[in-house]
N, C-alpha and C positions, 0 to 999 in steps of 0.2 A: 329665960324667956327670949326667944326671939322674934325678932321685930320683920313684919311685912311690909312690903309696899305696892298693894294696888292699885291699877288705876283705877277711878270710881270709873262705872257704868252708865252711859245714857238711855235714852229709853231706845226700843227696838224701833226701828220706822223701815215700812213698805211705802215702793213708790210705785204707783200709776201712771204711766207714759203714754200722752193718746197723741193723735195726729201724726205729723210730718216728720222728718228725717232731721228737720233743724229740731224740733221737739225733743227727740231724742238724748240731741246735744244737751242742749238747755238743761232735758235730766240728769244726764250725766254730772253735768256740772255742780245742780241742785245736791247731788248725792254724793258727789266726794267732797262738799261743805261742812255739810251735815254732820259725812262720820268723821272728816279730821276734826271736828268741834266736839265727837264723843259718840252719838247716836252710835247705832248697832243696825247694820242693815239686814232684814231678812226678804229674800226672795216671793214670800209667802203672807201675803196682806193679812189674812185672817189671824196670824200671830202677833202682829204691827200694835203699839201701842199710842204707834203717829202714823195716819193716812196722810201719804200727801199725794194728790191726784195733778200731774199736769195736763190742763184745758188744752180742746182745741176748738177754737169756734170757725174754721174755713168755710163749710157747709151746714144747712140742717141737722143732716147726718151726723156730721163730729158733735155739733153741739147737743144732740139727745145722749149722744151715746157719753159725752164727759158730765151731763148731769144724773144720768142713769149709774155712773160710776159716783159718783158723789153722794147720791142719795141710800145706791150699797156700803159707802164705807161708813155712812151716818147711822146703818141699820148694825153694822158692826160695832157703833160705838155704843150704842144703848143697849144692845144683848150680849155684845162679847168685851176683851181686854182692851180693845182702842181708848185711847186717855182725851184725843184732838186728831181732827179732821181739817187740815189745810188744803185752798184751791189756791192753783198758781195757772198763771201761763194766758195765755191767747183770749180765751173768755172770759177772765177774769178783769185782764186790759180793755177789754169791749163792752161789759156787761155787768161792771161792778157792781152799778146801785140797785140793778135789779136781783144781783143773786144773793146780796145782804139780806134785800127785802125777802126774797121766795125762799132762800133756806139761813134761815138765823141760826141754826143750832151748828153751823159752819164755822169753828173757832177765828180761822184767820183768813183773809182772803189777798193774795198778794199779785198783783200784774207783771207786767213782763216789767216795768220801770222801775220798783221797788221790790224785785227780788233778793237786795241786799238785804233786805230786813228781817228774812226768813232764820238764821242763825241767834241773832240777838231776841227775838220774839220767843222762839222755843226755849234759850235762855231762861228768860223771863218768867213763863212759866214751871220752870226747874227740869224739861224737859232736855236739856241739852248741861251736863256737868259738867265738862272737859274742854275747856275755851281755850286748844290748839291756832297757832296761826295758822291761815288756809292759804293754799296756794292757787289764785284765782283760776289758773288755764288746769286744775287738776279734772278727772272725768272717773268713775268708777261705770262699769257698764250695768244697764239695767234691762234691756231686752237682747234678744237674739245671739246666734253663737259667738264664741268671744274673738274671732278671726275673722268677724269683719266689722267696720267700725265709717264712723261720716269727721269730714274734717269741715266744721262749717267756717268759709272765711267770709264771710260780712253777714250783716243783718239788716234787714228795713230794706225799700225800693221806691225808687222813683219814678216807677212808669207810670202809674194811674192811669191802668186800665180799666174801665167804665165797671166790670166787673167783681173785682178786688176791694176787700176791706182789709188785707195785709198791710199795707200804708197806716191805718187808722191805728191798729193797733203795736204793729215792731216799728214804725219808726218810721223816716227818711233813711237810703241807704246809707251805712258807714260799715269801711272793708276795716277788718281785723288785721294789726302789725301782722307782717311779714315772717318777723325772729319769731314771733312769738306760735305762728301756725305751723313753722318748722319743729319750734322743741314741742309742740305739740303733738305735731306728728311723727316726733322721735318718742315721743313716751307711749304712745301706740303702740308701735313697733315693738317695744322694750314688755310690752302687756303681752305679744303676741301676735297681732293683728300682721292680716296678710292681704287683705283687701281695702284700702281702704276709698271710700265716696266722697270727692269733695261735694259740698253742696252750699246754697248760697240762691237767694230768690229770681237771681241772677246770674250765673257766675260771668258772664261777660263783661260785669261791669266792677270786677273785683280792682282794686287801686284807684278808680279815677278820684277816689279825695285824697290819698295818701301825698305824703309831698314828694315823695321821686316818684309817682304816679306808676308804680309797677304795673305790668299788667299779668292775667291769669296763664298768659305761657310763661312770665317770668316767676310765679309762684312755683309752676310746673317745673320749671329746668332747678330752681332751688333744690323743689322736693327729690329730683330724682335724683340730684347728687350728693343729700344730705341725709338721707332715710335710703332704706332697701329694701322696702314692702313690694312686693311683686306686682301687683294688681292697683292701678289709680284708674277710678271709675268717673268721669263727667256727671252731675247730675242738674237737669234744668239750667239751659245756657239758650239765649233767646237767638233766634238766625242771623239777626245784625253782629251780634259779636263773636261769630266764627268766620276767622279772617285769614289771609292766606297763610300769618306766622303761627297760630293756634294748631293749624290743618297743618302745616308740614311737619309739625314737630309730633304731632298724633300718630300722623303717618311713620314716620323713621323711628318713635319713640315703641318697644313691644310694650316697656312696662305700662306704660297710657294706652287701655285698653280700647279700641276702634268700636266703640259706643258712646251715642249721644244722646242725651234726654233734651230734644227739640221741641216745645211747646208752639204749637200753631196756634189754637184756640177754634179755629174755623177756617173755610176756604172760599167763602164770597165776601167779594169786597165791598159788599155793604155790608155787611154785618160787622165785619172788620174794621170797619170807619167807626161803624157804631161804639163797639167794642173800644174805641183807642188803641186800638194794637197798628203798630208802624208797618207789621207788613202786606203784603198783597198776594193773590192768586201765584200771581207771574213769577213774582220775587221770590215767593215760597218753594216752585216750580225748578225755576233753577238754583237755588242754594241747594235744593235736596238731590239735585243731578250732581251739581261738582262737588257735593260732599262725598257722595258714592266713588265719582271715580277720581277723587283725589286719595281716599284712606282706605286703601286694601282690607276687603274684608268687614267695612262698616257694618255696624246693626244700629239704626235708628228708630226711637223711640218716642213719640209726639202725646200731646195731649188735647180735646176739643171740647167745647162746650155747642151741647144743643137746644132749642128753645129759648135761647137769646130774644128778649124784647123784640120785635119786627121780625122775626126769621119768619119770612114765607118757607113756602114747598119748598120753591123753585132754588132758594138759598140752602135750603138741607139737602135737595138733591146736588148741589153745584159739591158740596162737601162731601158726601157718598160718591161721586163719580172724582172727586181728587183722590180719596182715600184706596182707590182703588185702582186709580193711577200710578199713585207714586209707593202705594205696595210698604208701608210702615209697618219694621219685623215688630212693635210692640206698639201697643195706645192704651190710656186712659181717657175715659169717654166718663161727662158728666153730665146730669141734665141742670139746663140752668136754676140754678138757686138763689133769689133776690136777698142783700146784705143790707140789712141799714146801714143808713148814710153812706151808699155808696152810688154813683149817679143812674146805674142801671136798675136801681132797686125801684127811682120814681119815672122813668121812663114810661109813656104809652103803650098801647099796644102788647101790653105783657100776654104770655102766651100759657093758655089753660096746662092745670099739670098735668092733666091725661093724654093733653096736645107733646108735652114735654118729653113724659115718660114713655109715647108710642114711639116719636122719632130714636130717644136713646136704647129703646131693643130692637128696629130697624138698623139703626148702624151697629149696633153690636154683632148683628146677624151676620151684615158684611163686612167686618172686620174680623172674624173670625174666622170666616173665607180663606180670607188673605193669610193670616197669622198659619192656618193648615196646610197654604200651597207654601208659603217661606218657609213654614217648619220643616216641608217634604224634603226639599231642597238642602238640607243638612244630613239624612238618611247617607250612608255611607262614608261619610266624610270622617278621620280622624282630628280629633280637636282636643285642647287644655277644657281642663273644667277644675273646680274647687273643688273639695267634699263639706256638705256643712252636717251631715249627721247620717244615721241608719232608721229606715223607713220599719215598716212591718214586714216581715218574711226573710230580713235579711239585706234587702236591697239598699244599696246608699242615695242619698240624699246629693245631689253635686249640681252644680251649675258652670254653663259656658261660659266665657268671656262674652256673649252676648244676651247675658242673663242679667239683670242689676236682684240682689234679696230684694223677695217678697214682693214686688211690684211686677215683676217678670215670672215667668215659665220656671221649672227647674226640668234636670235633667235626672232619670232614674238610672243609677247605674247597678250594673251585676257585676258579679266576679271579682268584687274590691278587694283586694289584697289583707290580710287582717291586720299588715302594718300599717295601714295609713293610719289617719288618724285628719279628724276634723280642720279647717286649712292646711290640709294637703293638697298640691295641684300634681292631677291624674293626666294621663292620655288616654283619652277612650273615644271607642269608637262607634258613632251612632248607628243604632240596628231600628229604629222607629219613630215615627212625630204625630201626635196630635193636633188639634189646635192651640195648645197652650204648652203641649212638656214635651221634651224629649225620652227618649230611651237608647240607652247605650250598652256596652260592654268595657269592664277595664280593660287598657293594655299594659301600664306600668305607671309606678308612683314616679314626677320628676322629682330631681333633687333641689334645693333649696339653689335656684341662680344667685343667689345673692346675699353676700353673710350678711346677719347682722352687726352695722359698725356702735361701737362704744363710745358715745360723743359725750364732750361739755359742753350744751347749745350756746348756753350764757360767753366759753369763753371760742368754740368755735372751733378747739382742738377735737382732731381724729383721735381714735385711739385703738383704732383697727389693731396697727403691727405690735403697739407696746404688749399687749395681750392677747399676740398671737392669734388673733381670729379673724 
């Protein structure tokens, strides 16, 4: 007779990722807990014998749609194989006692504070066999192609903006160690990943509690000497904190792609008073001039809210004639949506949602203008793009350096080589622009600039030469 030794089996668990880019993280995180603790992860929920849905409660919108997703995987568990349905995340930290109340048949419900519990819980119910140690900063991916990925270094924010119930629920800000965002972002790398996003609700405020108080070019100059992902993408970094040492390293730096995700919010300064947002017209005015001609080739990306409490006309037109001044190659445009407990939510003068919704397809109208005259303006040009898949008919899936996934435009290319392969970066050369995509032609796969090096993050040794690579 001989003797076996298997490992037992956890149950299978699908995860549901909604919201933002730190969201993401946070799943990632949630799922490589999970499975070093035994689960079995499948792609495909309807298989899942553990739903676990991460919230997002930012707007309306996210919040129908993570209970609309909560109430499918409920409907999964009383007609199909789902065993428990756990909510985590953002709505769950905002909304607890009401979504106990409204859906009881929701086995666990865990906030962004007490996600440690998730592991030992499933335990508990014998859904988790295999009580592996976890290695906290591990990530399994759960959305999108696997060659691009977000590095989030801190959590929570301090600005309280009139706006924002992000405070309420992730916290006060505190930036993530340093070592620890490096081997982070070496184990990236080691997965594949060829792009990668930092992101942070902030990123300009990344180190002010650390105790040698790094700052986000000091992250930057780490990364580029210790990792050799091609592609580091800005995401959401507020105008105050791009300053002359961020900007010249952006500029000399190719791997620090010359894109910025610049949130304005609006552009009359009453609104902006209203709002809590530190900056102004003017101030706005020129940081988006010397950012242009300080970093060869920038693409800036803003974000606005319209139908803010008191916004007259006269304040939504002050914002359509900026918008259309300073010519943003990308935007996200929201209509305002009141948060509890946040100060804008009991503010006067709230503005009817028809009043809301008319202004945000007015600007979208003229910002789409604009997005078709900057897109024109890349017609001809040869440029880097990624590939992140093959479309119908043939054609590849690829994006500029002035592209960030899914929030931006992509670029359709032809004639892709049939070696590429998914985080490949191409030269092709644009033959057409929409309002929103590009179209191109390949002209050649580049080669990889940058080997990957073989590190010990913990002890700090290369290991590039020892093994020849």
């Amino acid at each position: 007779m001989t003797a076996t030794c298997e490992r037992p089996r956890g149950a299978r668990l699908g995860l549901i990722s909604l919201g933002c880019d730190k969201n993401t993280v946070d799943s990632e995180r949630i799922l490589a807990s999970v499975v070093r603790h035994g689960a079995v992860w499948t792609p495909e929920p309807a298989e899942a014998e553990v739903i676990v849905v991460n919230t997002c409660g930012f707007i309306d919108a996210a919040k129908e749609e993570s209970i609309e997703m909560l109430l499918a995987a409920l409907r999964q568990k009383e007609e199909g194989t789902c065993r428990a349905v756990v909510a985590v995340g953002c709505l769950v930290e905002r909304y607890r006692d009401e979504l106990v109340e409204a859906l009881p048949e929701v086995d666990l419900f865990l906030g962004l504070r007490d996600l440690d519990r998730l592991v030992p819980e499933l335990q508990a119910r014998g859904l988790l066999v295999d009580p592996l140690a976890e290695h906290p900063g591990a990530r399994l991916p759960v959305t999108g192609p696997p060659h691009v990925s977000f590095l989030k270094v801190s959590e929570g924010c301090d600005h309280g903006c009139a706006f924002c119930a992000i405070p309420l629920w992730r916290g006060k800000h505190r930036s993530f160690d340093r070592r620890a965002l490096i081997a982070e972002a070496q184990s990236l790398e080691a997965r594949g990943v060829t792009e990668l996003n930092l992101v942070a609700q902030d990123l300009a405020h990344y180190g002010r509690d650390l105790p040698d108080r790094p700052s986000i070019a000091n992250l930057l100059e780490d990364l580029l000497s210790q990792a050799s992902i091609p592609w580091f993408r800005l995401l959401y970094i507020y105008s105050a904190g791009l300053n002359e040492r961020l900007v010249e390293l952006m500029a000399r730096e190719p791997r620090i792609l010359p894109y910025i995700d610049m949130p304005i919010q609006h552009a009359s300064d009453r609104v902006l008073r209203a709002m809590r947002r530190p900056e102004r017209a003017d101030r706005l005015r020129e940081k988006t001039k010397w950012l242009r001609a300080s970093i060869p080739g920038l693409v800036l990306r803003t974000t606005v809210i319209v139908g803010f409490p008191g916004e007259e006309e006269e304040d939504f037109l002050r914002l359509l004639d900026f918008l259309q001044e300073m010519e943003f190659d990308h935007l996200g445009a929201f209509a305002f949506s009141p948060q509890p407990g946040t100060p804008a939510a009991a503010m006067p003068d709230q503005i009817p949602e028809g009043v809301r919704v008319e202004r945000l397809r007015r600007l979208t109208e003229v910002q789409a203008a604009v997005e078709a005259a900057r897109n024109a303006d890349w017609i001809g040009r040869t440029v880097e793009a990624i590939l992140d898949g093959v479309a119908e008919g043939g054609v590849a899936v690829a994006r500029t350096r002035g592209q960030a996934y899914e929030i931006d435009g992509v670029t359709y290319v032809a004639n892709v080589p049939g070696a590429a392969r998914p985080g490949a970066r191409l030269h092709v050369r644009v033959t057409g622009a929409d309002d929103r995509d590009l179209f191109a032609e390949a002209l050649e796969i580049l080669p990889s600039a940058h080997a990957p090096r073989r590190r010990l993050p913990v002890l700090g040794l290369d290991l590039t030469s020892a093994f020849g690579r």
